[in-house]
Backbone as JSON, one array per atom type, in Angstrom:
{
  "sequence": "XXXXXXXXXXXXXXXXXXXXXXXXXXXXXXXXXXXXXXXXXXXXXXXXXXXXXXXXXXXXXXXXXXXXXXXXXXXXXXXXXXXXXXXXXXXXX",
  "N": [[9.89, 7.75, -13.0], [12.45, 10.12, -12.47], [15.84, 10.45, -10.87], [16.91, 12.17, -8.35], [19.45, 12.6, -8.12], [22.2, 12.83, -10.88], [23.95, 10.0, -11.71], [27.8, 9.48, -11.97], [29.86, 7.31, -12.94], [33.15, 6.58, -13.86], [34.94, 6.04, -16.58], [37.51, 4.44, -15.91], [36.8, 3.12, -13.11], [34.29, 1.99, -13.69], [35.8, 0.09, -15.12], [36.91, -1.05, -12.73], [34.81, -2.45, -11.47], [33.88, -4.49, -12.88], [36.02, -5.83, -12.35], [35.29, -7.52, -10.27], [33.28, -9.93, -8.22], [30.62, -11.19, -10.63], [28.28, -10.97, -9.53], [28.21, -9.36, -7.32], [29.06, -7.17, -8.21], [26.72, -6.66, -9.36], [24.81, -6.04, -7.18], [26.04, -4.07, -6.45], [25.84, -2.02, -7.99], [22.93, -1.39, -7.99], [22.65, -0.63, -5.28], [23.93, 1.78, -5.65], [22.09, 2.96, -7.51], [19.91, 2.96, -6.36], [20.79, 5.39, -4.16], [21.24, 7.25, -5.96], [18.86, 7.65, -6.2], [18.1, 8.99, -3.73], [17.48, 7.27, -1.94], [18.18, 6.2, 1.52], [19.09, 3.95, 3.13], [21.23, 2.66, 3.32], [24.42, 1.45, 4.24], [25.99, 4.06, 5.07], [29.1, 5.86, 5.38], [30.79, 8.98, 6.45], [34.01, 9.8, 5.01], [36.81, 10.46, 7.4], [39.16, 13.18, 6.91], [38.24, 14.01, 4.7], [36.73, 16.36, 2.24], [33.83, 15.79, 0.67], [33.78, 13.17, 0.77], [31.89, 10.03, 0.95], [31.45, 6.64, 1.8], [29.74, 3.63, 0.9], [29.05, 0.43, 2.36], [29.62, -3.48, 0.83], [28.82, -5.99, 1.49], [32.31, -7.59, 1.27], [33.03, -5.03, -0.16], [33.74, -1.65, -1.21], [32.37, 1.08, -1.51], [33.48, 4.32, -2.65], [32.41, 7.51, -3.01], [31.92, 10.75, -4.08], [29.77, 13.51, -3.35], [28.11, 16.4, -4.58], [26.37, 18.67, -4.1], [25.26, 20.71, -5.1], [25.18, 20.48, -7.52], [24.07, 18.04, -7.77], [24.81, 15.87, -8.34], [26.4, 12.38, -8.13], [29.38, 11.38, -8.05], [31.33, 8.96, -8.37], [33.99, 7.59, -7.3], [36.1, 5.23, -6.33], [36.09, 1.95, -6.19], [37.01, -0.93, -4.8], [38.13, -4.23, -3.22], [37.68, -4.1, 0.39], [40.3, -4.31, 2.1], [42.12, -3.24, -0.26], [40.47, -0.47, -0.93], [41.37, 1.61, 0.31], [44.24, 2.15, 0.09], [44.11, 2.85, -2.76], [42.87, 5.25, -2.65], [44.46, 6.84, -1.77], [46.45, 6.73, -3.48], [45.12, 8.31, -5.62], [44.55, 10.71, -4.35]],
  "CA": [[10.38, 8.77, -12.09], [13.59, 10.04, -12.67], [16.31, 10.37, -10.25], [16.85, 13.21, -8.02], [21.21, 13.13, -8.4], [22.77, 12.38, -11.13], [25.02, 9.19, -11.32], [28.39, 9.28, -12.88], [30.88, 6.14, -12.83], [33.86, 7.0, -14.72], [35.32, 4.49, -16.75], [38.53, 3.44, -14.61], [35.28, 2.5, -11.8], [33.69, 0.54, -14.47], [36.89, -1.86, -15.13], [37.1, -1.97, -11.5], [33.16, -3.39, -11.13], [33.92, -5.55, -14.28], [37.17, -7.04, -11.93], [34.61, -7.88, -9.25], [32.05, -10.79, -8.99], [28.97, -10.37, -11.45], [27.23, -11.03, -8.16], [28.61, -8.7, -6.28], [28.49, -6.01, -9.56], [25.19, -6.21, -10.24], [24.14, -5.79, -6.31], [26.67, -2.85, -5.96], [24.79, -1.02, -8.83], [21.45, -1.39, -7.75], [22.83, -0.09, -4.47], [24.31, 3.36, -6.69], [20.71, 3.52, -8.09], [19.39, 3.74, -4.65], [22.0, 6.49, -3.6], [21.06, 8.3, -6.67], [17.14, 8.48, -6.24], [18.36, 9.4, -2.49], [17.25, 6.07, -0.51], [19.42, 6.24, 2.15], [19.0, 3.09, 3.55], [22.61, 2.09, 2.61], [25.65, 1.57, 5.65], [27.06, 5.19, 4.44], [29.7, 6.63, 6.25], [31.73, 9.87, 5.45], [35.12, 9.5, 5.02], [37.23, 11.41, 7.61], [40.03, 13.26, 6.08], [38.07, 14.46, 3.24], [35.21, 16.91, 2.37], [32.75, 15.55, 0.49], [33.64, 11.67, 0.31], [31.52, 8.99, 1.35], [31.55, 5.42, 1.4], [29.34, 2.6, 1.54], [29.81, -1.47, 2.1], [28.79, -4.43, 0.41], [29.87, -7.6, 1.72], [33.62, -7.48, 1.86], [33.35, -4.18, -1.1], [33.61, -0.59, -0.25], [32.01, 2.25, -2.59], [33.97, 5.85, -2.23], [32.01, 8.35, -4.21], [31.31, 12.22, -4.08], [28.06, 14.24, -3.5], [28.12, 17.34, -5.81], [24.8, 18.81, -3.95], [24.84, 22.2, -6.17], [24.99, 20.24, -9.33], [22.69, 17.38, -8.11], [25.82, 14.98, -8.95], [27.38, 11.67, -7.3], [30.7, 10.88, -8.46], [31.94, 7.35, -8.19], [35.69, 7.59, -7.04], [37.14, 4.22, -6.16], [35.38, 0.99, -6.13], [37.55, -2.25, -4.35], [38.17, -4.67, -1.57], [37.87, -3.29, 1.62], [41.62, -4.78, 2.31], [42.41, -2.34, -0.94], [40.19, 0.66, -1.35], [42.07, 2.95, 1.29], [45.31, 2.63, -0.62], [43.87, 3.14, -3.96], [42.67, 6.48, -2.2], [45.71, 7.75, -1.02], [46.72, 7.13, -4.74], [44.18, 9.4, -6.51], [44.84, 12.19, -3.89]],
  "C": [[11.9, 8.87, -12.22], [14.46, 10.63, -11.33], [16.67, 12.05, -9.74], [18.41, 13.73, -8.35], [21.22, 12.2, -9.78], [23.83, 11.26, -11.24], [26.24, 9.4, -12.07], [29.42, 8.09, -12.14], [31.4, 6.32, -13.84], [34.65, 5.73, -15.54], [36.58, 3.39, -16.23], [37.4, 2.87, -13.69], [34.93, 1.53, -12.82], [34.79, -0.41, -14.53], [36.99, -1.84, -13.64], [35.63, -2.85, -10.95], [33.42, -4.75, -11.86], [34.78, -6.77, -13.62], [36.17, -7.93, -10.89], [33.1, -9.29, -9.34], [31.12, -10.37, -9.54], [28.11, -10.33, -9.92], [26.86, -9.37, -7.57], [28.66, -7.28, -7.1], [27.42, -5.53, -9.51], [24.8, -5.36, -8.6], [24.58, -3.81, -5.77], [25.68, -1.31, -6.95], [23.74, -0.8, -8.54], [22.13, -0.54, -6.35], [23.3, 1.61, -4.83], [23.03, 3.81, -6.99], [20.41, 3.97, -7.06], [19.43, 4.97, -3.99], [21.15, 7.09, -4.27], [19.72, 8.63, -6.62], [16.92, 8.58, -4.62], [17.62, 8.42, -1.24], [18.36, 5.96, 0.36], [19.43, 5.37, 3.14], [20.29, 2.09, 3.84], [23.49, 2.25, 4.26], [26.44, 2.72, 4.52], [27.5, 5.8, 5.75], [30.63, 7.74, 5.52], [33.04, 9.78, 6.19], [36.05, 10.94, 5.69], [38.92, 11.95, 6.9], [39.71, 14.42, 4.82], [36.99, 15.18, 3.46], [34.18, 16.41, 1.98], [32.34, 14.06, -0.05], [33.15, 10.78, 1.54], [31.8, 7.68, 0.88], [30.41, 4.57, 1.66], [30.0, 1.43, 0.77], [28.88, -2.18, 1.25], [29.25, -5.53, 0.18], [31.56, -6.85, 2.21], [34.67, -5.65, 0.44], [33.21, -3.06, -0.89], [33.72, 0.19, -1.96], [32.58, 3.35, -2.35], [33.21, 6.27, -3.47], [32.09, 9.66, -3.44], [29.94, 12.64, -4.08], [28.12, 15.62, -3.89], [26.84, 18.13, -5.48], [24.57, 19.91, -4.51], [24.62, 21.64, -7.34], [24.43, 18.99, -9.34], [23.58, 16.41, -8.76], [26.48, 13.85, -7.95], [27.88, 11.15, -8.16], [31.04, 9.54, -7.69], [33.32, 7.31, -7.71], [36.24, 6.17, -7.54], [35.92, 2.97, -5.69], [36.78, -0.4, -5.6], [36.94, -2.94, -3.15], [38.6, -3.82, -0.25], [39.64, -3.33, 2.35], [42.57, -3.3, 1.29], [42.11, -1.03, -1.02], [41.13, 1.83, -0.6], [43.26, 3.08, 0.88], [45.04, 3.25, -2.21], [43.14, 4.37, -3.89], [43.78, 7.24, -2.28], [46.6, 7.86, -2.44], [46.42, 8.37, -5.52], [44.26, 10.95, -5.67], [46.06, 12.06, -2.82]]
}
């Protein structure tokens, strides 16, 4: 069964998974899969500020992506520590 969205993780996101424990990697991905075949079981919250960015947690790691719902697309943004991700936001926009 294939997935209802699209995933993309761009490759700046990948070296930031790669910086992160394998643990804590692998679980965050399987949690992306999820997203993308629309289990929404996940602690997602949308990020105020912005239009179409969400986040979820995992442990002490915080996912920002995009939902693309005309083109059936979630974008990966910014992957860090929860201590980090909100500056490494305010970077990218």
């Amino acid at each position: 069964m294939s997935s209802p969205y699209k995933l993309i993780i761009p490759k700046r996101v990948q070296k930031q998974l790669k910086s992160i424990p394998e643990d804590d990697a692998l679980k965050i991905l399987e949690k992306l899969k999820q997203l993308a075949s629309c289990s929404l079981s996940l602690n997602i919250k949308k990020l105020a500020g912005f239009v179409n960015l969400y986040r979820f947690r995992h442990g002490n790691y915080r996912v920002v992506y995009e939902i693309q719902d005309t083109k059936m697309i979630i974008y990966v943004i910014a992957l860090g520590h929860r201590k980090e991700i909100y500056q490494k936001l305010k970077k990218l926009f």
